[in-house]
C-alpha positions, 0 to 999 in steps of 0.5 A, a space after each residue: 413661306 416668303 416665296 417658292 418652297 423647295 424641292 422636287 417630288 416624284 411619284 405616285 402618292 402614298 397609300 392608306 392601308 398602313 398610316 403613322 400615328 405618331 414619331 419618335 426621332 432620335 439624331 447624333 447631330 454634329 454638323 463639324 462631320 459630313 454626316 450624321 446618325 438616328 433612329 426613329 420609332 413610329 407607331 402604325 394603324 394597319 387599316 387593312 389586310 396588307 402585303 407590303 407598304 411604303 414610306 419615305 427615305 431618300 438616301 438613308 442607308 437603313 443599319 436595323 429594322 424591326 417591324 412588331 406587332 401587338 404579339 410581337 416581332 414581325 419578319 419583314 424585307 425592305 428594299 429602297 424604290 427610288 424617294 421609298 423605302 418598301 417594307 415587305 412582311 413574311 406574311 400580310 399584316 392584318 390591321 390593329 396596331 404595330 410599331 416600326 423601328 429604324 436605325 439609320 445614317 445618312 449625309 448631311 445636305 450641302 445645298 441649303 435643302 432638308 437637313 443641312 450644315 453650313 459654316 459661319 465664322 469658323 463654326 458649324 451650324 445644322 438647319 432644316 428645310 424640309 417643304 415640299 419634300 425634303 424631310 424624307 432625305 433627313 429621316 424616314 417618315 411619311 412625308 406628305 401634308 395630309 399625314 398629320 401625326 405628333 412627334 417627339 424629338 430626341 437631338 445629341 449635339 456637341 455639349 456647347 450648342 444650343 438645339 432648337 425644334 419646334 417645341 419646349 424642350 422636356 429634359 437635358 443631360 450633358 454626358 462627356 463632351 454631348 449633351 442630349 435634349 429631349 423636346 416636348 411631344 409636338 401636337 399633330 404635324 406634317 413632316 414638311 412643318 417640323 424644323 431643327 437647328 443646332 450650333 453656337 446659337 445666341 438668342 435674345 427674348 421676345 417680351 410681352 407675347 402669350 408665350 415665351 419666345 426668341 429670335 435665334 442667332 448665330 453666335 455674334 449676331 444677336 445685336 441684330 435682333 432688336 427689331 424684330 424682337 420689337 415687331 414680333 408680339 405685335 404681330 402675333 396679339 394682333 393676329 390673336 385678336 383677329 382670328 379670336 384663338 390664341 398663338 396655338 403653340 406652346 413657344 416661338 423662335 424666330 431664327 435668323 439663318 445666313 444660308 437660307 434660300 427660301 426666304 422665310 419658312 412657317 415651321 410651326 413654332 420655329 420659323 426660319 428667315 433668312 438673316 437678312 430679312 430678321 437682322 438689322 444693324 440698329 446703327 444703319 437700318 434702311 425703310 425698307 428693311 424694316 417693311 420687310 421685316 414687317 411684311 415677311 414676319 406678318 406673313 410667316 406668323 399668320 400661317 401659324 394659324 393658315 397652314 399649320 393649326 389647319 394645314 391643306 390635305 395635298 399639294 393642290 391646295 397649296 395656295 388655300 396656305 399662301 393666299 391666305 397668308 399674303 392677305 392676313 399678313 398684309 392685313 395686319 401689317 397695315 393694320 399695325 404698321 400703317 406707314 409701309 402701306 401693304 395694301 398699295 404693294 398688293 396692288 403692284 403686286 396683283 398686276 404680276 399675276 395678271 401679267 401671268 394669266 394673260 398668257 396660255 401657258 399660265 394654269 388654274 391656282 388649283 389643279 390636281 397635283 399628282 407626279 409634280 416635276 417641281 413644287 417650286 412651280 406652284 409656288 408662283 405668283 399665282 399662289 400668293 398673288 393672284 390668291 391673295 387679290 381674289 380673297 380681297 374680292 370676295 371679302 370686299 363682296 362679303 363685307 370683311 365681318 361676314 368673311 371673317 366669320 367664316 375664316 374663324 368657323 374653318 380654323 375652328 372646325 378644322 384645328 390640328 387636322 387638314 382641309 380642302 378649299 371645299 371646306 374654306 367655301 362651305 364656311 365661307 359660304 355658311 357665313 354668308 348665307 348665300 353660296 360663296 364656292 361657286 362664284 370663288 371655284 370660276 377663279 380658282 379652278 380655271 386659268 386666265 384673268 377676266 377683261 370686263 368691258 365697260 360701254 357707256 349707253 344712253 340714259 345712265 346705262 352701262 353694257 358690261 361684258 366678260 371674256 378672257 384677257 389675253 394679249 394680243 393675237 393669242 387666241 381663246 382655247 374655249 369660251 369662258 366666264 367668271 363670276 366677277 364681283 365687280 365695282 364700278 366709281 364713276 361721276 357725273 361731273 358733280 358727285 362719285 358714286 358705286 356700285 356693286 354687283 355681279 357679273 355672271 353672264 357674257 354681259 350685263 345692262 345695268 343702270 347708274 343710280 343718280 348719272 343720266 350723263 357720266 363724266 367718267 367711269 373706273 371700273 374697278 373701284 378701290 382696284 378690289 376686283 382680279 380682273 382687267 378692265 376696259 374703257 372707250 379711248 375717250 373714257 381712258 382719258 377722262 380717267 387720267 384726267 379726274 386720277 389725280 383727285 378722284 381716283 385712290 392711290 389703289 385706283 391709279 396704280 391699277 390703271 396703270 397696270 391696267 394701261 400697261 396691259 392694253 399695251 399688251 393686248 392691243 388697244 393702247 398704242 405705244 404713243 398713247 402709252 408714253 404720254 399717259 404713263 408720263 402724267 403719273 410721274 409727278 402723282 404725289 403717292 411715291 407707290 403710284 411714281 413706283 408704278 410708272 417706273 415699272 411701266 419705263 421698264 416694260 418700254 426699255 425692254 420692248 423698245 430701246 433699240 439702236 437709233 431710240 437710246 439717247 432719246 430713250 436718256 432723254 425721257 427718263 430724265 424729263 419724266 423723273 427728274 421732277 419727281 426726285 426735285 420735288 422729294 430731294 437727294 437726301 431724306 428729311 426727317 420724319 418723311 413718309 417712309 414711302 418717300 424713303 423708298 423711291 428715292 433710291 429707285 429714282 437715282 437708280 434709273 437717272 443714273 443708269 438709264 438717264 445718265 446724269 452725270 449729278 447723279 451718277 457722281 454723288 453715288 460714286 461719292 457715297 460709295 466711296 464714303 461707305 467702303 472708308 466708313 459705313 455708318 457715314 452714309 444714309 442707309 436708304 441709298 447705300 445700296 444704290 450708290 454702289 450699285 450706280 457707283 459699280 457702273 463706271 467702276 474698274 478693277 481696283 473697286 471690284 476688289 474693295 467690293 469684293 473684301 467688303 462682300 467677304 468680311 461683311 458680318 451684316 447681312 445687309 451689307 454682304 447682300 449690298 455688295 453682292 449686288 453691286 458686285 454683278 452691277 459693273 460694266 466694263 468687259 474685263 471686270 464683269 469677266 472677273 464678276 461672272 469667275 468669281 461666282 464659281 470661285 468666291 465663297 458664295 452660299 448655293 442660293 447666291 451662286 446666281 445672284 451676280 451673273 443675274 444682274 448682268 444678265 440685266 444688261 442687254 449687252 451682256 445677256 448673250 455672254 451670261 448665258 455662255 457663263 451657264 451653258 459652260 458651268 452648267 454641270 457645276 452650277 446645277 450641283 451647287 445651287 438649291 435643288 428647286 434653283 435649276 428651273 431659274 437657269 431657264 431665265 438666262 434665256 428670257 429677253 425681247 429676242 428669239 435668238 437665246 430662246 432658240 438655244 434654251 430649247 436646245 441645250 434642255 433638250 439634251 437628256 442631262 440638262 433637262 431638269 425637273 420643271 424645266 419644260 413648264 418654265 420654257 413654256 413660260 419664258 416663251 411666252 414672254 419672249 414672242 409677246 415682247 417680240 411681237 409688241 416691239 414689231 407692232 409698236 416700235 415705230 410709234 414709239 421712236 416716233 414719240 421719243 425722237 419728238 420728245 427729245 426735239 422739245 425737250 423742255 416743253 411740256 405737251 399740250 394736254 392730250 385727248 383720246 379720239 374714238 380710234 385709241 389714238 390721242 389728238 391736240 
């Protein structure tokens, strides 16, 4: 799964008395109608004496039921309780074996959530997307993770569509205008992992693999599949050789799917994608298309493996299936695509995560799961994130051949059935020889992110310390300790040494081999560590001094996150936080550049305020500016992808927050070159140049982007313009943005794309959430169900103002929405952190801006950091 799986689950678990072992599904599916028919055939295990039992149907209106017994039929009531169907005997059933026998009718869904229709181009489609736990509203079932059984698929479709599941199909018989195609018996799945799709489906083969395969179109896009028919065996041998156990099933398609919120979806054997992710237009394919092509597809198939061939018992493990896909598939992505550099995305992404945990209202990656409000939260960046940069931790700990050992004994042990961290940490843990669970259990079981400090003492030595990293003026519930795989680089001015060890206690000495006097010291080296660090102020500095020669490109990515952290927390002051955030802006790594523009970004949230604006203009442009100079406008051949990237988001913000005018004028000639002709344009900055373009825009280019959104067959460039769309500025046309969310033909999960992006704007944020106060009812019922919680995010911001009216409007009994108090929670936070950050440090902020505009064009003089944290000349 790409990110966030749907839905909302309620209630308590299922019980075990009465347990499936196995599924027949029969559908009439023609998704030209609004709802469909079936019957399901399940076999039972009673495992003892019981008077009634429940499974899953969520508006399922039940035509027969017939439960039966090795002797014969069985008298039974059912009545539905809510997402359940109760199934209540004449008298109790005593266990052995019996068989349950349904026939049913049920609606399609229209909301992009379990079994859903949509139209393309005049043709009907059906899809599924049944995690967390959407499949209970398409079929009756047990719709839990740990209830593992086979199951065999019957699908009748209009004779002309092509039906795809997640196995081979077994046989197919056309009678009159319907065809039914019967599959091969699945081997033991949960529901939330079965898939179907039908309609006028064109597919192209996937040459060279183990097993037959396909990418999965929608009639007139298969000229899009072509690379993701050339990545996809790659992907799949390489991932074969590392785990040594072959593709586990017995076909694969790959679906592109136009109405498709969650991204991407492990489905075993049918994975689905949203269209933009698996269709490229081979006439205009951008970098970055192809590294999400490659980092998605990378993800999803690895799960093949992690969450399908062993999936998790419950929910609580959710992050057992997702971490361990973010790191094999960016392992093997860099391993077979090295030019797109995931291990260097890992690092910006870990500081997301890190960012979560130092706030209280983060959680434990792994907590019991019982009644969750909303699924869709714990698919966060603390599942994929934060779990990804812990097993990178402890397979650097390890050595990656014992953590691969271990990895391989789980998914043998394990294949075709479930499993719980406990089982991951005893073959970790076997492996190595040495106990693996505790360490791993103080990152998994407890919230936050361990601060390590680092004092230097006399002789060598080192004073390391731990305690939970929060940011500033947030107070510690209890004390805390981890058990931090830690790796500190450091110099004595001739030769760069590590060492590795474990810091277990509050605090620890240690002594550096070889360094009675040390140059500088990064305490995470290779950035391999979940933890935030901390430094002398004059160590800070050394650092920044000796980044550009001795620290990797991991390792200034992550001081500078780390820097932006200390911002937060108190120790850097938001003087000293400028001046060094501007060194990096000339790193020649464009990932490190990437992470300085994250850090502008944090300051133009907290501090750009009335009275700082054109001073704010005049540092982006002096920070920038170089590192566009020394890349060019225009890309040259046979640069660095990486390259290829930035520039676009180098543009973005000269134009937007630099206002040069150069810039500006050049997107507002490329755009207008690419509404007359597409393929006349460079495909890395089309999309910048219309969204830059859109900012000086009127009326007149609102609608020609509006005709492009509507007729774009691409889906590159359908979601181009829906993001340009929401980028104008000028009042009556953004008026006329936020309308046509409601009334365009937008799919649920873009109805929010365009008021989003306005929100982005400062000045706009108050009339965006106005826009979904007064649509709320419409948008609520429009969406994907798990979307609700992101209408929270209208009142995120660096004021309470908005964050006060949240509080009220979800208060209101019909606005409260599954999972909407965890996100206010979260929100808050982040609103009263900017707050007091913008109190704190405003004034030497301005006061840094205002003598930055004064000597424009004159470079200050090389700065060092006083035992103070503050910086002297």
């Amino acid at each position: 799964m790409a990110r966030q799986p749907a839905a909302a689950a309620a209630g308590p678990r299922l019980g075990h008395s009465v347990v499936p072992t196995f599924e027949s599904i029969r559908l009439v599916l023609d998704p030209a109608k609004p709802d469909y028919t079936g019957t399901v055939h399940i076999d039972l295990s009673v495992r003892e004496t019981t008077g009634s039992f429940v499974f899953h149907a969520r508006d399922i209106t039940i035509a027969r039921l017939k439960l039966s017994s090795k002797t014969g039929d069985v008298a039974a009531g059912h009545a539905a309780e809510g997402d359940e169907l109760r199934i209540t005997p004449g008298r109790p059933l005593e266990p052995g074996p019996y068989t349950l026998d349904i026939d049913f009718s049920s609606d399609f869904n229209n909301q992009g959530a379990g079994l859903y229709r949509m139209q393309v181009d005049g043709s009907w489609y059906s899809f599924t997307q049944f995690e967390a736990a959407d499949a209970r509203g398409a079929f009756p079932c047990w719709d839990e993770p740990e209830f593992k059984n086979p199951f065999q698929v019957t699908l009748v479709v209009p004779k002309d569509h092509l039906a795809i599941g997640n196995t081979p199909i077994e046989s197919e018989r056309v009678e009159g205008d319907q065809k039914t195609v019967a599959f091969e018996r699945t081997p033991p799945l949960p529901t939330y992992l079965l898939a179907i799709a039908t309609g006028p489906l064109e597919t192209v083969a996937l040459r060279g693999m183990s097993v037959p395969g396909r990418v999965v179109t929608v009639r007139g896009s298969a000229g899009l599949a072509q690379e993701a028919a050339r990545v996809t065996p790659v992907l799949v041998a390489a991932l074969e050789k590392y785990f040594g156990i072959p593709y586990p099933y017995h076909k694969l398609d790959v679906l592109a799917v136009p109405e498709f919120w969650a991204g991407a979806m492990e489905n075993a054997a049918a994975i689905t994608f949203k269209d933009s992710v698996l269709l490229i237009d081979p006439g205009a394919i951008s970098v970055d298309q192809r590294r999400g092509l490659v980092l998605v597809t990378a993800h999803e198939l690895a799960h093949m493996w992690f969450g399908d061939l062993v999936t998790m018992q419950w929910w609580d493990d959710l992050w057992l299936n997702e971490s361990f896909a973010s790191w094999m598939g960016d392992r093997i992505a860099d391993q077979e695509f090295p030019e797109f550099k995931a291990e260097l995305a890992q690092v910006l992404s870990m500081q997301t995560a890190m960012t979560t945990d130092a706030h209280l209202s983060t959680r434990a990656m792994r907590q019991p799961v019982e009644g969750v409000e909303n699924l869709d939260q714990l698919a966060d960046e603390l599942t994929y994130d934060k779990g990804q940069a812990v097993l990178m931790m402890f397979e650097r700990w390890l050595g990656p051949q014992t953590f691969r050992k271990g990895v391989v004994d789980y998914l043998k042990a394990h294949r075709w059935g479930n499993a719980t961290a406990a089982d991951l940490s005893r073959s970790l843990s076997k492996a190595a020889g040495k106990d693996v669970g505790g360490p791993m259990a103080t990152f998994l079981d407890q919230p936050g992110v361990p601060l390590v400090r680092a004092e230097i003492l006399p002789g060598g030595r080192v004073r390391l310390s731990q305690q939970r990293f929060l940011n500033y003026g947030t107070k510690t519930p209890r004390p805390v300790t981890w058990q931090i795989p830690v790796i500190l680089k450091y110099s004595n001015g001739r030769t760069t040494r590590t060492l590795t060890l474990m810091l277990a206690d509050a605090s620890r000495t240690v002594t550096l081999d070889g360094s009675s006097h040390v140059a500088w010291l990064h305490p995470n080296a290779g950035e391999s560590g979940y933890y935030r660090w901390q430094v002398a102020p004059q160590m800070l500095s050394a650092l920044a001094d000796a980044a550009p020669k001795a620290l990797g490109a991991r390792e200034r990515i992550g001081y500078l996150g780390n820097l932006s952290a200390l911002l937060d927390a108190g120790p850097v002051k938001g003087d000293d936080y400028l001046r060094l955030l501007g060194r990096f802006a000339s790193d020649p790594e464009p990932e490190v550049v990437q992470a300085v523009l994250g850090g502008l970004a944090k300051v133009k949230r907290a501090f750009v305020v009335a009275g700082v604006k054109d001073e704010f203009v005049a540092y982006v442009r002096s920070t920038l500016s170089p590192a566009l100079e020394r890349i060019g406008r225009k890309r040259a051949e046979s640069e660095d992808p990486s390259v290829s990237s930035l520039r676009p988001d180098l543009l973005w913000w000269l134009g937007e927050e630099g206002r040069d005018e150069s810039v500006l004028g050049d997107a507002e000639r490329m755009a207008r070159a690419g509404l007359a002709e597409p393929t006349s344009i460079d495909p890395t900055i089309a999309d910048v140049a219309a969204q830059l373009a859109a900012l000086r825009g009127d009326m007149a280019l609102f609608k020609q982007y509006r005709d492009r959104f509507e007729k774009a067959r691409v889906p590159a460039e359908r979601e181009r313009y829906l993001v340009a769309l929401g980028s104008f500025r000028k009042p009556e046309v953004v008026d006329a943005a936020l309308a046509y969310s409601l009334d365009g033909p937008l799919r649920p999960q873009e109805l929010l794309s365009i008021a989003h992006s306005i929100a982005g704007a400062p000045e706009y944020r108050q009339l965006a959430w106005d826009w979904m106060t007064t649509n709320f009812k419409t948008i609520s019922g429009r969406v994907p169900p798990n979307y609700g919680i992101d209408l929270v995010q209208f009142a995120d911001g660096c004021s309470t103002d908005l964050l006060d009216s949240a509080r009220a409007f979800f208060s209101i009994p019909e606005h409260d929405l599954p999972g909407v108090s965890t996100e206010l929670a979260k929100v808050a936070d982040d609103v009263h952190d900017c707050v007091a950050l913008r109190q704190r440090e405003q004034p030497a902020v301005a006061a840094f801006l205002h003598r930055q505009a004064a000597v424009a064009g004159s470079p200050d003089p090389p700065a060092t950091m006083t035992g103070s944290g503050q910086l002297y000349r």
